[in-house]
N, C-alpha and C positions, 0 to 999 in steps of 0.2 A: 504494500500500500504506500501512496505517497501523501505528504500532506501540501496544500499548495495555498500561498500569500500573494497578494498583488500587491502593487503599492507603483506610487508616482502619478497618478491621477490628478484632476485638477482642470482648472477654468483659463481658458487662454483666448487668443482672439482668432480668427478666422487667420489662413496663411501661417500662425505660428505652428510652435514645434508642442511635443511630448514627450516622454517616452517611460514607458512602464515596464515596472519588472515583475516578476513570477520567482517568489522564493520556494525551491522544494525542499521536503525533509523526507523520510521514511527510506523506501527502497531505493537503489541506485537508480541513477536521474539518467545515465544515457541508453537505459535500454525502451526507453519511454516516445512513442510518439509525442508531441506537444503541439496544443494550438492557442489562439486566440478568439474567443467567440465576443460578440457583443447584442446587449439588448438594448434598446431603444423604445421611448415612451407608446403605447399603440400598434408598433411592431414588432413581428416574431424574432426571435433569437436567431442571428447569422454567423457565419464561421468568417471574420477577419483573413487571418494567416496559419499556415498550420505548418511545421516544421516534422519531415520522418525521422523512423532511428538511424538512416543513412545521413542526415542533417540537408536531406531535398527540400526546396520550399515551396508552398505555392500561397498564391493569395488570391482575395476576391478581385475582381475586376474593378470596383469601386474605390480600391485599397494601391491596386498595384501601379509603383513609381512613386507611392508617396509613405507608405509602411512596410518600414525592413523588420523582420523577424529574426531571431539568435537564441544561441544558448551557450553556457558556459556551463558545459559538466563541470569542469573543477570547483565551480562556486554553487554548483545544483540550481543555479538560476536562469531563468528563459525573461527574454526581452522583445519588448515593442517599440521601436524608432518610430513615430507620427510624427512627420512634414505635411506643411502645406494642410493644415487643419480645413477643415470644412462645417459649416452649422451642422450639415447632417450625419456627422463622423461621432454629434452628443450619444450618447450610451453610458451606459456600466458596462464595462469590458472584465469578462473574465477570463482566467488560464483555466487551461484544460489540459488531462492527460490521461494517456492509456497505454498500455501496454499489452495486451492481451489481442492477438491478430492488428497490431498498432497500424501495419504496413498497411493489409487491409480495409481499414476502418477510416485511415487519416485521409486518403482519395474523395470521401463522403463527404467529408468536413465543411467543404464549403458548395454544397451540394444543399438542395431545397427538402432531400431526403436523410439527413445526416444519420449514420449510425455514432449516437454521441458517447463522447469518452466519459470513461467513469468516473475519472476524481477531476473535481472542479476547488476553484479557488471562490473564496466568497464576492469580489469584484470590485472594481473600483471608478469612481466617478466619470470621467471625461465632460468638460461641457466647453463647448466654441462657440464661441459668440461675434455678428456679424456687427 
């Protein structure tokens, strides 16, 4: 099992930056797929970025060229670079992870049918304002 912390949240202006970490504890952090999901006021919960255990990345279309995705096994934490903020990038963004068919499962992520990973982090702010 892992346990997982976000942190770095917060209120910025439109065009500014972010960027959030995912502190993990428990079992070893790189055999773990990792993603980024985010929920948004009146909208359903979408997959951000999702990093595999080979450290492949993809992101959503809405994300990609402005949020890079990372992780640092040595410090068991996974990160979110946001550039170029957008009004509609406001959310609670959470970490996610799985390990269990991770390879399998991380593909979904940012699919409208997500098979979602099991251990989440409790989430943290975002708001951009125009």
């Amino acid at each position: 099992q892992v346990h997982l912390v976000e942190s770095g949240g917060g209120s910025v202006q439109a065009g500014g930056s972010l960027a959030l970490s995912c502190a993990a504890s428990g079992d070893a952090f790189s055999g773990y797929c990792m993603g980024w999901f985010r929920k948004a006021p009146g909208k359903e919960r979408e997959g951000v970025a999702a990093i595999d255990a080979d450290n492949a990345k993809t992101y959503a279309d809405s994300v990609k060229g402005r949020f890079t995705i990372s992780r640092d096994t040595a410090k068991n934490t996974l990160y979110l670079q946001m550039n170029n903020l957008h009004a509609e990038d406001t959310a609670v963004y959470y970490c996610a992870a799985e390990k269990n068919f991770c390879q399998l499962r991380v593909s979904s992520w940012l699919t409208h049918v997500p098979l979602l990973p099991t251990y989440w982090g409790q989430g943290t702010q975002v708001n951009v304002s125009t």
